[in-house]
C-alpha positions in Angstrom: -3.5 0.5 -8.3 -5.1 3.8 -7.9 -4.8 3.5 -4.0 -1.3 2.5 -4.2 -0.6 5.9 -5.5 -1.4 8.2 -1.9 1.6 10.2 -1.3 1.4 8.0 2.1 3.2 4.7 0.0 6.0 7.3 -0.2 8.6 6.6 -2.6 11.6 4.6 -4.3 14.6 6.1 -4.7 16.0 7.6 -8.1 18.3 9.3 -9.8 21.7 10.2 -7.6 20.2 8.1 -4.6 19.6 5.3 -6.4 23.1 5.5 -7.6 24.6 5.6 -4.5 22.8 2.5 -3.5 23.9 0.5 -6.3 27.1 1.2 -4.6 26.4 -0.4 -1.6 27.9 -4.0 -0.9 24.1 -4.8 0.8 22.7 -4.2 -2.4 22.4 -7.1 -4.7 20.3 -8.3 -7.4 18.4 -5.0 -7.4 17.5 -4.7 -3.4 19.0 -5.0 0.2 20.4 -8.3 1.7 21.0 -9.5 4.8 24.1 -10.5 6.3 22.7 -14.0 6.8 20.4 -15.9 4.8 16.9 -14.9 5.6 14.0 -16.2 3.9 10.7 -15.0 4.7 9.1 -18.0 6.4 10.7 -20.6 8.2 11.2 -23.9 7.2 7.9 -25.8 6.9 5.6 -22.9 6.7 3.8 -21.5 3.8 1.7 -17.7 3.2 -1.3 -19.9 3.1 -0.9 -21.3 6.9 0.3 -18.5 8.3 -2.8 -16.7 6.7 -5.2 -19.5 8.2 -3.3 -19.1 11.8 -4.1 -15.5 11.3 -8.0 -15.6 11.0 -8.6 -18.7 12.9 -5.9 -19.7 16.0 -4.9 -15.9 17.3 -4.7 -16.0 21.0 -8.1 -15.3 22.7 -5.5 -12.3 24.6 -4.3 -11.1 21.5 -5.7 -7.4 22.2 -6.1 -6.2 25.7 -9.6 -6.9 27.2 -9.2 -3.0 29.0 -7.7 0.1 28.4 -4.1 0.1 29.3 -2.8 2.3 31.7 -0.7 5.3 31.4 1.2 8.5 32.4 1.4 11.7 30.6 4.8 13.2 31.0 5.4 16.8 30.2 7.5 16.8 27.4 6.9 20.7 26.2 8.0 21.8 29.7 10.9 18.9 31.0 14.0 20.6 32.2 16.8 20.3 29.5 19.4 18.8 32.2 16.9 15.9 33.3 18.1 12.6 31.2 15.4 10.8 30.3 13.5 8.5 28.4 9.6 8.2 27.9 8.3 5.2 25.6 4.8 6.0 23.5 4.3 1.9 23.1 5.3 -0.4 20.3 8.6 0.8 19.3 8.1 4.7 19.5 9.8 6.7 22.0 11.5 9.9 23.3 14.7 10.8 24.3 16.4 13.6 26.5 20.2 13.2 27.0 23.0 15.6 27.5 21.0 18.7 26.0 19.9 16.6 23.2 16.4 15.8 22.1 15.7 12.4 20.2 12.9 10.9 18.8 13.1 6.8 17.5 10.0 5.6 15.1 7.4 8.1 16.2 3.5 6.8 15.4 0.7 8.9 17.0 -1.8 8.2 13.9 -3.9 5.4 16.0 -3.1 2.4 13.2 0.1 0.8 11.9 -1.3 0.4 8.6 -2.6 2.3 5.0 -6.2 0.9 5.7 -6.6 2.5 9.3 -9.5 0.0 10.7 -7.1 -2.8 9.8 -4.3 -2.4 12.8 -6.1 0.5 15.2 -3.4 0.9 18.2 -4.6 -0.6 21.6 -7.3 1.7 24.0 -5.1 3.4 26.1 -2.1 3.4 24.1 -2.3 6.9 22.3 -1.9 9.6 25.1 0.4 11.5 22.8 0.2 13.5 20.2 2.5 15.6 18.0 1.1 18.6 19.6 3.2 17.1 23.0 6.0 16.4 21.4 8.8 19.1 22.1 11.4 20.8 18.7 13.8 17.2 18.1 17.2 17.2 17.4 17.3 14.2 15.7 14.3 11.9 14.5 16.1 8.3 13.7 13.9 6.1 11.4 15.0 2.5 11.5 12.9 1.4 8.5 10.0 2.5 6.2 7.5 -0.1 7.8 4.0 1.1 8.2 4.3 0.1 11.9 7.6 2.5 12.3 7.2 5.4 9.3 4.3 6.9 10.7 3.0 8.9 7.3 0.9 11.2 9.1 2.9 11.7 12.3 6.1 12.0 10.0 3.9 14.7 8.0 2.9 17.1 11.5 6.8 16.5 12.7 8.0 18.2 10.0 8.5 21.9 11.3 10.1 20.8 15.0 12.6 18.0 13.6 16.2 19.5 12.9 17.7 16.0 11.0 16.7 12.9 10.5 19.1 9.9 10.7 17.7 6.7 8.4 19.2 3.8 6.2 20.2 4.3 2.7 16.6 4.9 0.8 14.4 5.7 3.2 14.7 9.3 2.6 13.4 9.3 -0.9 10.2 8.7 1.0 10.8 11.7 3.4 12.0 14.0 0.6 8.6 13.5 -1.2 6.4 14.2 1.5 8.6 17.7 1.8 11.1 17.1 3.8 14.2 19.3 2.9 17.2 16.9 1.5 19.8 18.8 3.4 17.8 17.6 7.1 17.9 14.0 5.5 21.1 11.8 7.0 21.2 8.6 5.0 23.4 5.8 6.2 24.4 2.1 4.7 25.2 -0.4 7.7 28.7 0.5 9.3 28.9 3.9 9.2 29.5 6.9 11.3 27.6 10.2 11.6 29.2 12.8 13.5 27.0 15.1 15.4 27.3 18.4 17.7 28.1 18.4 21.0 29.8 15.3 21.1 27.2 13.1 20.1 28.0 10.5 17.6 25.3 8.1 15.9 26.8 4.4 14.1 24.2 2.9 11.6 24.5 -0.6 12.3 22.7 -3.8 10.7 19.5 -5.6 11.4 18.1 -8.7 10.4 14.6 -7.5 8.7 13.5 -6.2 5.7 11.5 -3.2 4.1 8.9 -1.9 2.1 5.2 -0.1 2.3 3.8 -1.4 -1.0 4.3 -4.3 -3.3 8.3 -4.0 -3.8 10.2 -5.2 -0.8 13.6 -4.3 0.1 14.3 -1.2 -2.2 15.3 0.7 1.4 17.8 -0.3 4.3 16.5 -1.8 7.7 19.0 -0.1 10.4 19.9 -0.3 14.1 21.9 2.5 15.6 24.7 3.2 18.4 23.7 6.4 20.1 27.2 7.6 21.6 26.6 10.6 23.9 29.2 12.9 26.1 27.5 10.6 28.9 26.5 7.4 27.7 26.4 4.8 25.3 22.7 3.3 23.8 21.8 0.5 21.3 18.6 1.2 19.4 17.6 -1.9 17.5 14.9 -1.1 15.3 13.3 -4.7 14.4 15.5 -7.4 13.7 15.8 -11.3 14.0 18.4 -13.1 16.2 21.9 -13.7 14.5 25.1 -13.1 14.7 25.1 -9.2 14.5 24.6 -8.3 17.9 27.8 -9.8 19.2 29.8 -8.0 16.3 28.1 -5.0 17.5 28.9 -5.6 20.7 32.4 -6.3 20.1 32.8 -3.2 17.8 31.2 -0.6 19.6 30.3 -1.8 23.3 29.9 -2.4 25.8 26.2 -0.3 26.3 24.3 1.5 29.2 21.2 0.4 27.6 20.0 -1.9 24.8 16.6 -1.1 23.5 15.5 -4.2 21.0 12.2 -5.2 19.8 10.1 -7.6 21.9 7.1 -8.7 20.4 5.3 -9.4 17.5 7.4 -12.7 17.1 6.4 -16.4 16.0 8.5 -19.3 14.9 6.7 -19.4 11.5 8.9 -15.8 11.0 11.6 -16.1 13.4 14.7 -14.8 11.0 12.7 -11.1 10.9 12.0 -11.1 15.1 13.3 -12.6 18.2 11.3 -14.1 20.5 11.6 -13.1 23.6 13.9 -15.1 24.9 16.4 -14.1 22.3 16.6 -10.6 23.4 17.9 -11.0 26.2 20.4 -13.0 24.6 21.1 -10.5 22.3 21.6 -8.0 25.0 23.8 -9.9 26.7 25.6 -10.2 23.4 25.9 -6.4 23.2 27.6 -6.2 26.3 24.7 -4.0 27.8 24.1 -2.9 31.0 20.1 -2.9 31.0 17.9 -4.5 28.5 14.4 -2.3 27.5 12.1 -4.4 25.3 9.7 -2.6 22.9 7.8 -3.1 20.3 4.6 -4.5 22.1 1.5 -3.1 24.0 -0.1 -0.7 21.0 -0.6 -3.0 18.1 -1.5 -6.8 17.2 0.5 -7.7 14.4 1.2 -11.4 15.9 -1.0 -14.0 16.8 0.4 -14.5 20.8 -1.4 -12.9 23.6 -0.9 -9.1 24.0 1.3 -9.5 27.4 2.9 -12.6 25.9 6.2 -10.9 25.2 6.9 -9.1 28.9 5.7 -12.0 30.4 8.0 -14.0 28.9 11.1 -11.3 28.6 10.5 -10.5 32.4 10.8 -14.5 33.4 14.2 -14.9 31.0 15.8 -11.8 32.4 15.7 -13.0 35.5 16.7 -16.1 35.1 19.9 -14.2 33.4 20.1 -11.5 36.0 19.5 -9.0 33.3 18.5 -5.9 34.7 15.1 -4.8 32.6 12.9 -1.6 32.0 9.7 -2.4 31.8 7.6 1.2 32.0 4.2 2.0 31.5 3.4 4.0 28.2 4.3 7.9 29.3 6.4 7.2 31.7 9.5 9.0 32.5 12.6 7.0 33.1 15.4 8.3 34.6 18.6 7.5 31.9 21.3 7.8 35.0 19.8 6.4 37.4 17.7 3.6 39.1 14.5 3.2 38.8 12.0 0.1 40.1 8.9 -0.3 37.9 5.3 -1.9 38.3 4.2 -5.1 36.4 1.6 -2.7 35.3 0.4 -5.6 32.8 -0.8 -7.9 35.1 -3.7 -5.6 36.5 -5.1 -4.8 33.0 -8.0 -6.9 32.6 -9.4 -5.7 35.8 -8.8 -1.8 34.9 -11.6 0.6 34.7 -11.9 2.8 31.6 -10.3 5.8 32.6 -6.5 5.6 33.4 -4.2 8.1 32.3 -2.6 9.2 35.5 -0.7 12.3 36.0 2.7 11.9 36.7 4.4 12.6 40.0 8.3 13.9 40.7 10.6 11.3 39.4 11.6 8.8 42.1 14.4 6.6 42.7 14.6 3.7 44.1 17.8 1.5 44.7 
């Protein structure tokens, strides 16, 4: 109990915000639903098989056997009118559009978890640090899990972050670790927050859930529309396949890009994440354009191989013709334009140790 207390559990919400969360229609029975019925487990399974899958049948792949391979963009010196987008692994990343600078689910701490040695990130995976990580416009947190609230990288953001866009709750966490309330935007599913410039963000559902300690639920999951002067962009946050993503689609597509998690998936909880072959269904059910899948290559929090999920991703996208991004950690991506990328993946196990590369000028290819 007494470690349960580290300001890094964060906090429930009280008082006014608590409030205002009874008053949301996705808040029943004293925490969040889902749209859909979403038990924890599937059908059949039970805490105490999962936990035996977990300690005795993981994949012999399930963390890379090398370092993973890298570029290190320049974020502190990238020209303001180059659209861009540069992923940090799992589902952190950065990006530049239209003047703006955004920043989804940032964690540079090296573990997705309050006991550090429990979930280290991958070898290879942490070429960034907060130091390289440029003033934000605006930080968008799509849930308080460990592997998404990053206490420590949340913590050193704090002086270059102008607002920060999260689900209704969440910020009771961000407020406590000094975060002033007036730079904390907190949305229920469904609504709009009108930014400068003519950007636009739309909280939207998922199909998850939430919590850091022993309560679950007392915060909102979120996905977000990112409507630019430009362009359009989905940013899915974690979620399990339903029937969301088509409403989504229908409401507020069609997108330039979906961004939806990709990893970390198995059928004994396949309401909380897709598997692979679900996202591209559920980009197609957005109505996007191009499909990037996250959430994989810096932690194991799944018992499949490490390269499971692009492996599979890659084969359904092409069966669908879905055009896919498929970067290397610290690579820059060019928002407006076409880019081909490397199955980077499939040379890992025969890496040597040292591969951070430095990046060249952006190329195109058709």
């Amino acid at each position: 109990m007494l470690f349960l207390q580290h300001p890094k559990f964060g906090k429930h919400a009280s008082g006014a915000r608590l409030e205002g969360i009874k008053q949301s229609p996705h808040f029943k029975e004293g925490k969040f639903q889902n749209l859909s019925y979403t038990p924890d487990l599937a059908e059949g399974a039970s805490y105490y098989r999962v936990m035996k899958e977990f300690f005795f049948n993981k994949s012999s792949r399930n963390v890379p056997a090398t370092v993973l391979p890298s570029q290190k963009t320049d974020l502190l010196n990238l020209p303001q009118d180059q659209d861009v987008l540069v992923w940090f692994g799992h589902s952190s990343y950065f990006i530049q559009l239209d003047g703006k600078r955004i920043l989804v689910d940032p964690i540079f701490s090296g573990s997705a978890s309050p006991v550090k040695f429990t979930t280290p990130s991958f070898k290879g995976s942490d070429v960034y640090t907060v130091d390289d990580i440029p003033d934000i416009d605006y930080l968008l947190i799509s849930h308080d899990h460990w592997d998404h609230l990053d206490y420590e990288t949340v913590l050193k953001l704090k002086p270059k972050v102008i607002k920060v866009i999260t689900g209704l709750g969440t910020g009771a966490h961000l407020e406590y670790w000094g975060y002033a309330p007036d730079r904390i935007i907190e949305k229920d599913w469904n609504e709009e927050v009108p930014l400068e410039d003519g950007f636009m963000v739309y909280t939207t559902p998922g199909r998850h859930f939430s919590g850091r300690g022993l309560k679950r639920n007392q915060s909102l999951w979120t996905s977000f529309v990112l409507k630019t002067p430009s362009m359009k962009i989905f940013i899915g946050g974690d979620s399990g396949y339903d029937t969301h993503f088509k409403t989504i689609g229908d409401t507020y597509g069609p997108f330039d890009l979906a961004i939806l998690e990709c990893g970390q998936y198995n059928a004994y909880w396949k309401y909380i994440h897709m598997m692979p072959e679900e996202v591209v269904q559920a980009a197609q059910d957005l109505g996007s354009t191009k499909l990037f899948p996250v959430h994989w290559a810096k932690f194991s929090l799944a018992l499949h191989a490490w390269d499971e999920p692009i492996i599979r991703v890659t084969a359904e996208a092409q069966r669908r013709q879905m055009p896919l991004l498929h970067p290397m950690i610290g690579e820059a991506v060019p928002l407006k334009e076409t880019k081909s990328f490397t199955r980077w993946w499939e040379k890992v196990a025969s890496m040597p140790s040292k591969l951070v590369t430095e990046p060249g000028p952006l190329t195109m290819a058709d």
